[in-house]
N, C-alpha and C positions, 0 to 999 in steps of 0.2 A: 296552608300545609302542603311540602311538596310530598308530587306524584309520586309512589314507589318505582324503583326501577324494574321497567317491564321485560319479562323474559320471555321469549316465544322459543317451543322447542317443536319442530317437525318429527312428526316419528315415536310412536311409542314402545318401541322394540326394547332392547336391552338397553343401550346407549342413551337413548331418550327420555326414557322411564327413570332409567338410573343418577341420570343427571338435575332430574324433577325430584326426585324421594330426597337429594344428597343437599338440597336447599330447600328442605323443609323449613331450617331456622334462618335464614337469611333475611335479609329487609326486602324483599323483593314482589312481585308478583308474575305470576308463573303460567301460561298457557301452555298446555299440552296439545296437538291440533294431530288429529289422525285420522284417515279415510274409514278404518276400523276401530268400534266400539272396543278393543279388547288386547292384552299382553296375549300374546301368541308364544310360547317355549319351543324355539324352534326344533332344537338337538334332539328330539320329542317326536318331532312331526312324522319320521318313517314309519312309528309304529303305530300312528292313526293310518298310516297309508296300509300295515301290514294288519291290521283287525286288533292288535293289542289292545289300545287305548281306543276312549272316542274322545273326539276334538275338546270336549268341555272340559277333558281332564287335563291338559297342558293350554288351555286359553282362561282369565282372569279380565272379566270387562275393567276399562282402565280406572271409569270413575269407582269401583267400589275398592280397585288399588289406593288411591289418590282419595278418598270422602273425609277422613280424618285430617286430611293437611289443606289447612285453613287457606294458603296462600297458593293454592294449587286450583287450577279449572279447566276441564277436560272442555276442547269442539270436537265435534265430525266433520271435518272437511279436508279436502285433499288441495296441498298447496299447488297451484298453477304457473307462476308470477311472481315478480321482485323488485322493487324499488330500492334500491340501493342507497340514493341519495335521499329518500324522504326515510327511509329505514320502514317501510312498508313490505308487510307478504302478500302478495293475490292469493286469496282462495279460491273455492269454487261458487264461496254464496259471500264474499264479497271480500274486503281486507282486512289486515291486523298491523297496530302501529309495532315496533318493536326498541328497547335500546338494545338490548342483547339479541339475538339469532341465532341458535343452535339445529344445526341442521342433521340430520339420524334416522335418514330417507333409507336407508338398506338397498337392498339386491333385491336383482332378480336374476331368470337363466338367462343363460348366453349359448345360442348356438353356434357362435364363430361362422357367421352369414348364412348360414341354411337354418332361417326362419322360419321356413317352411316345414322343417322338423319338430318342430311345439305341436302341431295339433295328430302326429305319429307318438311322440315321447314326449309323456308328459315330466315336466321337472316337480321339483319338492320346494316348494317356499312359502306355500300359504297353507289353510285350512280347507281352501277347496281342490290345492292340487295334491294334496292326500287323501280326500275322498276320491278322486279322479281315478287317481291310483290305483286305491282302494278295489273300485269298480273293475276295474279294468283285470286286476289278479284274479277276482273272484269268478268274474261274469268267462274268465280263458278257460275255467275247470267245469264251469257249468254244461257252455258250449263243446268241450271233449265230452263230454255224457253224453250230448245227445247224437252226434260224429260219428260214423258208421268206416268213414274211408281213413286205415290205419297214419298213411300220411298226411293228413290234416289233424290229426289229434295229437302227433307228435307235433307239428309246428304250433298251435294251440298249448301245447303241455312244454313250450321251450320261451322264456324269458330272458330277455339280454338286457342286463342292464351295463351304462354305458358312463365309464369314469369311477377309478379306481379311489376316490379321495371317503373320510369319513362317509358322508352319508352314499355312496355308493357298496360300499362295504356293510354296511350297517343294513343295507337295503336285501344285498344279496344272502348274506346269512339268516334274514328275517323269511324269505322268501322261502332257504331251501328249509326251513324249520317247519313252516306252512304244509311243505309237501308233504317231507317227512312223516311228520307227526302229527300237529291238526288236521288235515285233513285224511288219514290214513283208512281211516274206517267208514268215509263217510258216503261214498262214490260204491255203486253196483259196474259199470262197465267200464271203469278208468281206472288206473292206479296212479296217485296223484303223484307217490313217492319217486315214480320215474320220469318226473318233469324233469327237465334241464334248464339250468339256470346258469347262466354265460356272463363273466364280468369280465369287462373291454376295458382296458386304459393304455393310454396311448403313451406313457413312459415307459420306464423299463423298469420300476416295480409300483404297486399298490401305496396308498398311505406315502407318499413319495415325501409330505414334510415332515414324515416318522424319522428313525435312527433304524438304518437296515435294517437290522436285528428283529426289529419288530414289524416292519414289513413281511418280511421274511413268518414270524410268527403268527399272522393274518393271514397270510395265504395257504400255512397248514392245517391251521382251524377250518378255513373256509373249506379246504376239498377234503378235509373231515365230513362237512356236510354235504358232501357232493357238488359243489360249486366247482366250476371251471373258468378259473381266470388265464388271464389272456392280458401279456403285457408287452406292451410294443407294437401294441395294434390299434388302430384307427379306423371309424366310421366314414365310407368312401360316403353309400348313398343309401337311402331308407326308402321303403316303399308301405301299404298299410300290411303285409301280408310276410314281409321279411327285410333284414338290413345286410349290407356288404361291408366284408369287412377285410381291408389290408393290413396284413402282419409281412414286411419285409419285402420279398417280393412273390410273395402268395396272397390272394383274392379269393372270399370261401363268402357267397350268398349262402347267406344261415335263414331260412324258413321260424319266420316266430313272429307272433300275435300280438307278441304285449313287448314292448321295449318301453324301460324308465329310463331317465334321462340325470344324472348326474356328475358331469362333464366340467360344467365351466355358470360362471356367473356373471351381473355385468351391474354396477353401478345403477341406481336410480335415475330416471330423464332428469330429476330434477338439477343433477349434475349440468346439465349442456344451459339452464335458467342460471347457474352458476356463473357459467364461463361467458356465457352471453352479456350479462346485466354485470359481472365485477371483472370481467379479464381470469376468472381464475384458469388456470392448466390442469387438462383432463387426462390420465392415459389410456393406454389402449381398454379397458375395463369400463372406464367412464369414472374412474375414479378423483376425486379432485386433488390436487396436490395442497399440500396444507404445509406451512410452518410449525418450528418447533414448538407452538403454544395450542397448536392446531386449527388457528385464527386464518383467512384468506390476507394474502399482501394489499395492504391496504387498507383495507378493513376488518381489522382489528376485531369488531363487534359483527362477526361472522364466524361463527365456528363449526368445523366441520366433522364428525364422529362417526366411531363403527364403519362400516361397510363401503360410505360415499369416501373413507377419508385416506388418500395414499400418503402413507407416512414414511418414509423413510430417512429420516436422520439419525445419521449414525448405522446404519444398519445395511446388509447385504443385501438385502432386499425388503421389498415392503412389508408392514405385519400383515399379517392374513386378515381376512374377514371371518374372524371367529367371536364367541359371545364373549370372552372373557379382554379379548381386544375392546369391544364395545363398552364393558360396564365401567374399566377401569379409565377410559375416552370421557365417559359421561361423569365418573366421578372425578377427575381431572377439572374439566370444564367448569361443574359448581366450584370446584375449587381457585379457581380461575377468576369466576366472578363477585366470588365474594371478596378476595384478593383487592378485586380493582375499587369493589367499592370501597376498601379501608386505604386505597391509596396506594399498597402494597402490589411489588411483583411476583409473579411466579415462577419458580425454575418451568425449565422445558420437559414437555410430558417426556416420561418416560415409562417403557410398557416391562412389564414385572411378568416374566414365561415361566408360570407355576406348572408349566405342562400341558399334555394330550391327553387322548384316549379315545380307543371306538371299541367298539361292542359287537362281536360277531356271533350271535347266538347267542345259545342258553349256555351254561359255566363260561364261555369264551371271551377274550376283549384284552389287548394291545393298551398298554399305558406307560408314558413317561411322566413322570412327576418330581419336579423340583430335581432332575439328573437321576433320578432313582428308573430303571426298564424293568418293566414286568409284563406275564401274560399269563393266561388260564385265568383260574378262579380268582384268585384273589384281586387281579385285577379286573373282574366282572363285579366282585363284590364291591370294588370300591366305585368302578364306572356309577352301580345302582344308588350305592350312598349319596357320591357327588351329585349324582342329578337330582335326587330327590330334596335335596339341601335345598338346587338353586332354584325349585320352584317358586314362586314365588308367594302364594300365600298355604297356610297349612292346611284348607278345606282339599286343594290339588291335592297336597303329598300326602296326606290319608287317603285318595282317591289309587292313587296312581300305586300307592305300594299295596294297596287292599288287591286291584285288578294283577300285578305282578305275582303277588304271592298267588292268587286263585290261576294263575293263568300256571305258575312254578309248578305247583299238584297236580294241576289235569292236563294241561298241556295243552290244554283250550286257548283260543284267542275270543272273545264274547263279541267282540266289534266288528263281526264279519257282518256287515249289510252293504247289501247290494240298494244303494236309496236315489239310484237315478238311471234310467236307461231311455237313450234317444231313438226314437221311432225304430231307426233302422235297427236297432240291438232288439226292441220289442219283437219285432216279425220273425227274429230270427230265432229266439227264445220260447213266444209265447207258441207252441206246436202242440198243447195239449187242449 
């Protein structure tokens, strides 16, 4: 009896995930291989950073995704290595043979060569750089309480976050909500609500793959909230205690404690195992260049999705690394390979732009949909809809709408913990 045709998918993110559920019924058999036990919702992830959510409520371990589908089996391991010609992966605890290869390695940041900037601002891509986050907000209001010298408490009470795109915007209105309102009452010698909170982007407006209009509608919400953006401006140099920042030909060192980091991103290493072991073409992002089927030249039985995959055929520019790029990538791909097993071709992917949206506070949030611009409420209302849809199982979206509506009444965020501080934050905290 022959072997089923084996499918290895790197990645359990959207794209990988998506591509594994969409050949449930296929003849196939299906590894899913991932460093992490779990689906991670990323569009999500700010408001484990901002105390809204905690992690468990936008993460779904992947086997109890996948337990029902017979032809599915989740590893923990992180791909290393490539065999091209034998159609082998390296893992970290050894190999896997493959005839298909679907690759849905994601991102990480990019600091555009000041690496050294990550351990100053921390970026938003996993579960631990939103506690980090997290930490780091919480622990700047703490440390103003106990600050006696007016200008230290102001640079402690001043947040810069840095890149105008969704999750920058998302971040920033989360923040100034924080001051505002959560924590308004909670502080004897600070007032939290005169933090200042600074968004940097270095084009010349926010939301820059929006439609003006809605940029434009982002940034009145935002200094609604008291938010101060700043567009056309650039991060010279960072230090732990403050960052520099050129707007034109003005230079303004801004004293502040906490700086997020949502800027820029950059392709998975495993991209450069790509290009190494098949010839493929990376660009500057580390993104791999892919054909119209999303296959590497050459080989065919390489597919490349979501985040690692530079697409642009036919198009002005490449698609973005966005979720809805990824699922429609993943459901392409089974469809792709069921294709080949009935002998059948596939037309060439092609990406279907239902739309944006980001979310700046409470009633606020910027949405195009299917050519339709909205802003205020209605398109907060439907931000909350749409996301609660794409969770993915419905123990999350009764989670996640339960904590929204309690969080909508009191104005509370419940997930503020403080659940890591390094020596040096202890000495400087523990004083009682």
């Amino acid at each position: 009896m022959p072997t089923a045709h084996h499918v290895v998918i790197l990645g359990g993110g959207f794209g990988g995930l998506y591509a594994a559920r969409a050949l449930r019924r296929a003849p196939v058999q299906i590894t899913l291989v991932d460093r992490r036990n779990f689906h991670l919702f990323q569009p999500l992830l700010y408001q484990v950073a901002t105390g809204g959510l905690s992690p468990a409520n936008i993460a779904t371990p992947l086997r109890n995704i996948l337990k029902h589908q017979r032809n599915a089996r989740v590893l923990l391991a992180e791909a290393t290595g490539l065999d091209p010609l034998g159609r082998r992966v390296i893992l970290s605890d050894g190999d896997l043979a493959y005839d298909t290869l679907v690759v849905a390695l994601g991102s990480s940041h990019h600091y555009f060569g000041k690496d050294t900037w990550s351990r100053l601002a921390p970026g938003l891509k996993t579960v631990e750089d939103a506690v980090e986050m997290r930490r780091r907000i919480l622990l700047a209001f703490e440390r103003a309480e106990w600050e006696s010298d007016p200008s230290r408490v102001r640079a402690l009470l001043t947040f810069v976050v840095v890149g105008g795109g969704p999750t920058g915007v998302e971040l920033a209105g989360a923040l100034a909500e924080i001051a505002r309102d959560t924590l308004s009452h909670e502080f004897r010698h600070i007032q939290p609500s005169l933090a200042r909170i600074l968004l940097v982007e270095g084009a010349p407006r926010i939301l820059s793959f929006y439609p003006p209009d809605l940029s434009e509608a982002a940034v009145r919400s935002l200094r609604r909230l008291g938010v101060e953006v700043q567009t056309g401006a650039v991060v010279t140099d960072m230090q732990p205690d403050a960052v520099v920042v050129r707007s034109g030909e003005r230079t303004e060192r801004i004293p502040a404690a906490t700086v997020l980091w949502g800027a820029g991103v950059q392709a998975s290493p495993f991209g450069k195992v790509l290009a190494e072991t098949t010839g493929a073409t990376l660009d500057q992002a580390g993104r791999v260049q892919v054909g119209p089927d999303l296959g590497l030249p050459g080989h065919p039985e390489i597919l490349v999705i979501g985040d690692m995959a530079h697409f642009s055929r036919g198009l002005a520019t490449p698609l973005p690394g966005v979720a809805q790029v990824a699922m429609q990538q993943g459901a392409y791909a089974a469809r792709l390979i069921r294709n080949r097993l009935l002998g059948r071709t596939a037309p060439s992917f092609r990406y279907r732009d239902y739309g944006a949206m980001a979310t700046i506070g409470r009633h606020a949030a910027v949405a195009d949909i299917l050519g339709v611009r909205f802003s205020g409420y209605i398109a907060w209302l439907a931000w909350l809809c749409i996301h609660l849809v794409q969770l993915v199982q419905f123990e999350n979206r009764l989670l996640v709408f339960a904590q929204w509506a309690w969080s909508y009444f009191t104005f509370n965020r419940a997930a503020r913990l403080i659940t890591y501080l390094p020596s040096a934050d202890r000495a400087d905290t523990a004083k009682n």
